[in-house]
C-alpha angles and dihedrals in degrees: 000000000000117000081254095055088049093048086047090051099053087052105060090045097054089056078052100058089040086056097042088048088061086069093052100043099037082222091137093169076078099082105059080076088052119036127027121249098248094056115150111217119187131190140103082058085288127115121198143175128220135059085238085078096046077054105044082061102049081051093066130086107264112247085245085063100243135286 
């Protein structure tokens, strides 16, 4: 990989992690910094469109029952 490439990399892991924090730390003004609002999100055989979803969910209580 080319430093670029590397630099590129990191980059897109740490907006991972920052995403991936929201459902930790059930702070879902967070991903407004992190995923666009028109994002399409698709599981469960359902496809939807809009970031509110992906925080309605990191608003719930995780099936492990939190941390």
């Amino acid at each position: 990989m080319s430093d670029a490439e590397v630099t590129q990399a990191e980059a897109n892991a740490a907006v991972v992690r920052r995403y991936l924090k929201v459902f930790e730390t059930r702070d879902v003004e967070d991903l407004a910094e992190v995923m666009a609002e028109d994002v399409r999100v698709r599981g469960a055989g359902q496809t939807v469109t809009g970031r509110h979803h992906v925080a309605a969910s990191g608003r719930r209580t995780p099936i492990s029952g939190g941390r």
